[in-house]
N, C-alpha and C positions, 0 to 999 in steps of 0.2 A: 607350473606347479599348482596342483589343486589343493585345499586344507584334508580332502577328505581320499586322497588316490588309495592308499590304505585297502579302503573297502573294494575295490574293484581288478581285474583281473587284465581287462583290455583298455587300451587307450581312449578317451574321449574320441568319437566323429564329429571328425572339422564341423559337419554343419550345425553339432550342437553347441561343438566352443562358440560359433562364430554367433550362435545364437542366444547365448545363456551369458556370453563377457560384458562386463558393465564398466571394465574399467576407462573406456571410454568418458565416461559423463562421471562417475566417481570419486574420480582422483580430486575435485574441489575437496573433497572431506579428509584429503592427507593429515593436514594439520588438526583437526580435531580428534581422527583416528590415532594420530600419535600422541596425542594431548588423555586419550582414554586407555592408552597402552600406559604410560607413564604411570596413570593412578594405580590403573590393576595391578602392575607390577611391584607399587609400591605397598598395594594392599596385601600381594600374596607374601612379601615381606613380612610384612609386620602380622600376621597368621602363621608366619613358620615354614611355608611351601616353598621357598624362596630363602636362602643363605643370602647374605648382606653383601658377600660375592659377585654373588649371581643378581639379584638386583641393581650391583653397580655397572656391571659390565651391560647389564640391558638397556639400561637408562643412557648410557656412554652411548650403547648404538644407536637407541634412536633419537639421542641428538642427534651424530652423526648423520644419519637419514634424514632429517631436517632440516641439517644446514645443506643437503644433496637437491632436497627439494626444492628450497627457497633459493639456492644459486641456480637451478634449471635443469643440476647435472643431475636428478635424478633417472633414471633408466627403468622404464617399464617394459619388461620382457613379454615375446610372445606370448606364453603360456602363464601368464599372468590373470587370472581369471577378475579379479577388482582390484580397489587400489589396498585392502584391507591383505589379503595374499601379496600382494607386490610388497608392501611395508615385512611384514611377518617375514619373505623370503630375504628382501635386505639385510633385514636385522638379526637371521640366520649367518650369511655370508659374512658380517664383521664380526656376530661375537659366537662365532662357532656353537658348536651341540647345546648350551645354555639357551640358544635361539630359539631352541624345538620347546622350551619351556614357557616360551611369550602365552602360548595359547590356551596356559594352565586354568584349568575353571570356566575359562570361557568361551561361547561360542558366536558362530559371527552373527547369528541374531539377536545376540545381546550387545554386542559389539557394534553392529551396525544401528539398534536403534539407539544407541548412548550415541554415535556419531550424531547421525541426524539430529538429533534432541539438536547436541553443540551449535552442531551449525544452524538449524532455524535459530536459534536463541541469540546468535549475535547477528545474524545477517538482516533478521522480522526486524531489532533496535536499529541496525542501519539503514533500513527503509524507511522505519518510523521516523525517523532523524531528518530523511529525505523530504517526507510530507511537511516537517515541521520549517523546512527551509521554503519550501513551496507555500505556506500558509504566511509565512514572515514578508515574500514578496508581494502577496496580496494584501496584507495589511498594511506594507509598505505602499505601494499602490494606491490602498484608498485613502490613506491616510495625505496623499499626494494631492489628492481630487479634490479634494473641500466640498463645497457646493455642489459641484458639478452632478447633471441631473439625465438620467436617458428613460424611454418607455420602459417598464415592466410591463412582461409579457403573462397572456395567458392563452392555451392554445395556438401560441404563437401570435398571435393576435395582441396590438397594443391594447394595453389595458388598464395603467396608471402610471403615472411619471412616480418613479424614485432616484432616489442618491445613487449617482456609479457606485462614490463608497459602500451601499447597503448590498448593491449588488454583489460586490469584490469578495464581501464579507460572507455572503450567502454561502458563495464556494467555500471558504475558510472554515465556515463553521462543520459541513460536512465533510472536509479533508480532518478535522479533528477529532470528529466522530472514529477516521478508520485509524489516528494516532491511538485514538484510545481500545479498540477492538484489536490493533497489532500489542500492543501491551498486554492486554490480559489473556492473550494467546499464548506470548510470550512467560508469566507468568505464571499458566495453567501447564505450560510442557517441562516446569523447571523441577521434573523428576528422573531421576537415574533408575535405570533399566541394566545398569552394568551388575551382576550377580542370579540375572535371573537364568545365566544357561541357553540351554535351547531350547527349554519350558517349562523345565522343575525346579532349578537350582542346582545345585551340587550338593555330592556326597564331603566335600574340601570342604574345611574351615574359614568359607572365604567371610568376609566383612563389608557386606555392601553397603552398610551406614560409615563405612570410614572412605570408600571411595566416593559416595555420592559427595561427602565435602569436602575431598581430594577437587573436586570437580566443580565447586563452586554450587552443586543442586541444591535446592531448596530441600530435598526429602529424598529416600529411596523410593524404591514401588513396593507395592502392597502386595501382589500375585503375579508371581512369577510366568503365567498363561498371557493374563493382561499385558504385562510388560514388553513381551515379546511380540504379540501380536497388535498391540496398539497404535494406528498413524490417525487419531483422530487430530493431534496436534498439526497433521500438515494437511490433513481436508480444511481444519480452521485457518489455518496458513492461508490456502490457497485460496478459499471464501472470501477471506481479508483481503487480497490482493485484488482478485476477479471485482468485489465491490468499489475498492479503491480504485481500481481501471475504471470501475463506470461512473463513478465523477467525476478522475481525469479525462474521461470522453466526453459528458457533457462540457466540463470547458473547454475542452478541442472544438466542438461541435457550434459554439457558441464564437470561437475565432474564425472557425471558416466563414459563418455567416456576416460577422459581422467587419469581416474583411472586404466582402464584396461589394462591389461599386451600388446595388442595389441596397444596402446597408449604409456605404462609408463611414462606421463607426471605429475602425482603428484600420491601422497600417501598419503590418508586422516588418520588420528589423531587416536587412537583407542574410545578417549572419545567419537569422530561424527561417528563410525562406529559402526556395529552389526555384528556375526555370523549368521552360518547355524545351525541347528538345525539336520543337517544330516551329513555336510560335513566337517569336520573338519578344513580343510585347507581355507575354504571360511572369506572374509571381504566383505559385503556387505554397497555398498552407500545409506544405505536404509534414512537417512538424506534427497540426494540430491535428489533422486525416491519419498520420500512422498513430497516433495516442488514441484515438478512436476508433480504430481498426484491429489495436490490443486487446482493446476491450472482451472483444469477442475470442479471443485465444486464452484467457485470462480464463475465462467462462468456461471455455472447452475443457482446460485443465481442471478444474474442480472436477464438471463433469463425468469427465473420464476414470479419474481416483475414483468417488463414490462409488460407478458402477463397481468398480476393479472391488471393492471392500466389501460391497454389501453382499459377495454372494460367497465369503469366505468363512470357513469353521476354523477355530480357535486350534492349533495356537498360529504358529509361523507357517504358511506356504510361500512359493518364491514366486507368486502374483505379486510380493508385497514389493519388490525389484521394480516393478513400475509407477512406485512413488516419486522417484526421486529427480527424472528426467522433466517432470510438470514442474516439479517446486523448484530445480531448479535454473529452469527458462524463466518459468513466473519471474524468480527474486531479480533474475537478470534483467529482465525485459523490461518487470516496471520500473527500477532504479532507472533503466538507462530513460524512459519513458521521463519521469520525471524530474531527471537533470534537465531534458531538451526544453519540456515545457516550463521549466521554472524560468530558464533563461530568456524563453519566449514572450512570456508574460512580463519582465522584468525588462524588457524594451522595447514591447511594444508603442507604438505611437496611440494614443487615442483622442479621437476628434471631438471633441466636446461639444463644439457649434454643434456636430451632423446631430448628434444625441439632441442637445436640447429644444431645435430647429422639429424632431420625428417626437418628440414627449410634449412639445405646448400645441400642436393638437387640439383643437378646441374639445373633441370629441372626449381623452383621456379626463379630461376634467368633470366628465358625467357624476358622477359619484357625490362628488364634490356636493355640484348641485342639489340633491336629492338627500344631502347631510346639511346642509341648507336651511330645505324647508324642512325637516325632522327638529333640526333647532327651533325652527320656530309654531312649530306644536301637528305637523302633519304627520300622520301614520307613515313607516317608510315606505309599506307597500305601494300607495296612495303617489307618495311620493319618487317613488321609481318610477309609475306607469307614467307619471306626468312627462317626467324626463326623458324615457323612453319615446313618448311620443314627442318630444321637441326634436330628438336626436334621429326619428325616422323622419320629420314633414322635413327638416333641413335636406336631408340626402334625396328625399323624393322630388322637394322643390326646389334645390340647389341654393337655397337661400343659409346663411352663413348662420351657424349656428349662436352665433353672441347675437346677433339681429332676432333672433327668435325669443333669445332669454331675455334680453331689454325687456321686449314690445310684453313681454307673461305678467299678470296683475300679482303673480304670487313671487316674481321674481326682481323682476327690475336691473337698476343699474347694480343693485349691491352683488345680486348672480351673475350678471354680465362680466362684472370684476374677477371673478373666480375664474375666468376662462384666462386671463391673460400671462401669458408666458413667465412662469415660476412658481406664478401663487399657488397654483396646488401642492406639491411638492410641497410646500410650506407648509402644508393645514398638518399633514401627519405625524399627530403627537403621541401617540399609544407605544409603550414600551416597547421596544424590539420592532418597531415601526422603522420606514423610512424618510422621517423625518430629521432636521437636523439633530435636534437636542438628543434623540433617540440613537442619532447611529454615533454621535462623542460618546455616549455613555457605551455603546455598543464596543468600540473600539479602545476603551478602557476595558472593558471587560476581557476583552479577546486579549489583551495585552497581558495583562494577568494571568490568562490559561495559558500562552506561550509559555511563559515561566514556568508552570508549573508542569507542563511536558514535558521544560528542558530539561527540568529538575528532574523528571519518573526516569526519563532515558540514559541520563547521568549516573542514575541508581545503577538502572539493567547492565550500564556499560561499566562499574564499577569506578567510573571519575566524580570529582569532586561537582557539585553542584556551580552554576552555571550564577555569576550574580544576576539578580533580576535587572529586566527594561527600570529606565530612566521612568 
């Protein structure tokens, strides 16, 4: 059954049903489609279009369909063009000719974008929810490490000892970052589109400020063209996701390396690991490589919508059909992304010796040196080239680099000391530094923003607020 056979004379050709069916990937939005049927129906009610009759008996059916759904027994019939037609045709067969009324006022472009709204809006809060468990194990994590110290890198390249903690936290802060971008997504799409038709509205007395808070929205839409033609809500979806993949991938990216024996800075879990299928001796991070390998599909997805949008005139064309298969592999993909890597991360083994053994380094402690002599009244410039050049005659004469800083008139034993296994790490005292006092205070703070996520999320999902961290 199609919504619109009416207009036409001959049957659809197979290749364009087989081409144009979406109930395939769809049917996820069952529950929200009957969630936006409920409102309208209750809205044409209370307008007059609708006998309190006919109202009850619709409402009766798609519960009915609901409880069909959620036991599995629903049945999507061939000729089923999405899941928005399958529901309507249900709901036809329990409550006879009052069925044909479901569709009063409205069209499936308004219909379908009041779906979608629904479903980003609780699915973007359960992703976010997902980050915020992922961020809880890293602060867990660092909070675990105390002292514990490994090179920060630049260029890949060692470049100054910090706190594991600072680093754990590094990630944390930027996972926070996309808590906060899936929120104000979530709160910029929390507008109803139900009433705008298939572009103008209707000639019907309908009321779409009593369905938008039938519906929970924050507000109706403004224009009725906009409403209908609008998916900036799931390019910004997709953005948020595609960017949240690429710092889940830098910390993939950051497991594989520092799994490897040329590393041995951690030992992943056997539960987050795999084999070779050839090699016996192999643990592959195949975990932390497929969250990294999302990344790029994550990307593709944006991608793809944008072009699909930017070359479209107002209002609804059914280019817009191909929104909803990127947003929702996205929403799929990253949740399941990061359940694997939270669990990954939250048992991984890490080697503290191998870290603090590859950060005291004599070399890493350059800086150090050259903040040194700044203290005691040298230009820094002055005082880098000095260092610089202690740090090449070492490598050129293979002579140790604390042997060089003794024997300097400008340096002595007290620079010599700088070199020795911890002290640096110790020096960094600059707020949001990675020094100790800087990452306790760091990790207080961060503890207090988990709260206050858990709090925003708690709003979005309509539960009580969450008591704050001890």
């Amino acid at each position: 059954m199609t919504l619109w056979q009416g207009r036409f004379g001959d049957e659809m050709a197979e290749a364009v049903r087989a081409f144009t069916v979406s109930s395939a990937f769809d049917r996820v939005l069952a529950a929200d489609d009957i969630a936006g049927s409920r409102a309208h129906v209750r809205g044409l009610g209370r307008s007059g279009i609708l006998s309190e009759d006919e109202v009850a008996a619709l409402l009766e059916a798609l519960d009915q369909v609901e409880a069909e759904l959620s036991a599995g027994r629903f049945e999507f019939g061939p000729d089923d063009e999405d899941v928005h037609t399958a529901i309507e045709r249900r709901v036809t067969e329990l409550a006879g000719e009052v069925g044909a009324k479901l569709h009063t006022g409205r069209s499936r472009n308004d219909q379908v974008a009041t779906d979608l709204r629904l479903w980003c809006r609780h699915e973007l809060a359960r992703v976010a929810g997902e980050v915020v468990g992922l961020e809880e194990v890293l602060v867990g994590r660092a909070t675990e490490v105390g002292d514990a110290y490994l090179p920060g890198y630049t260029h890949l390249q060692r470049a100054q000892p910090v706190l594991l903690a600072h680093h754990l936290l590094a990630h944390a802060w930027a996972l926070a970052r996309d808590v906060d971008r899936l929120i104000a997504t979530v709160e910029r799409m929390d507008v109803s589109p139900l009433g705008a038709g298939a572009l103008a509205g209707s000639s019907l007395p309908l009321d779409p400020d009593f369905v938008a808070e039938e519906l929970g929205f924050h507000a109706r839409f403004e224009n009725s063209l906009d409403a209908v033609s609008d998916r900036d809500f799931v390019a910004e979806a997709l953005f948020d996701i595609a960017l949240l993949g690429v710092h889940l991938s830098r910390l993939g990216e950051e497991v594989v390396l520092w799994s490897t024996a040329e590393f041995g800075f951690c030992t992943i879990a056997d539960a987050y690991a795999t084999g070779s299928s050839m090699l016996p001796q192999k643990k592959n991070p195949d975990v932390a490589e497929l969250v990294r390998g999302k990344a790029g599909r994550f990307i593709g997805h944006l991608t793809g919508l944008l072009v699909t949008l930017k070359g479209l005139p107002l209002s609804y064309n059914r280019d817009l059909q191909e929104d909803k298969e990127p947003l929702i592999d996205a929403v799929g993909q990253v949740s399941s992304a990061l359940r694997a890597l939270t669990g990954l991360v939250a048992t991984l083994e890490l080697h503290q010796d191998k870290m603090a053994e590859a950060a005291d380094t004599p070399a890493t402690a350059a800086v150090d040196l050259a903040e040194f002599l700044v203290e005691r009244g040298m230009p820094f410039r002055k005082a880098h080239a000095l260092v610089a050049g202690l740090v090449r005659d070492s490598v050129e004469r293979h002579v140790p680099l604390a042997e060089l800083v003794q024997a300097h008139p400008e340096l002595g034993d007290a620079g010599a000391k700088l070199l020795e296994p911890g002290v640096a790490v110790s020096r960094r005292t600059t707020p949001g530094g990675a020094g100790s006092a800087a990452v306790a205070e760091q990790l207080e703070r961060f503890a207090r923003r988990l709260d206050v996520d858990r709090t925003r999320l708690s709003v979005l999902s309509g539960q009580d607020p969450p008591a704050p961290s001890a």
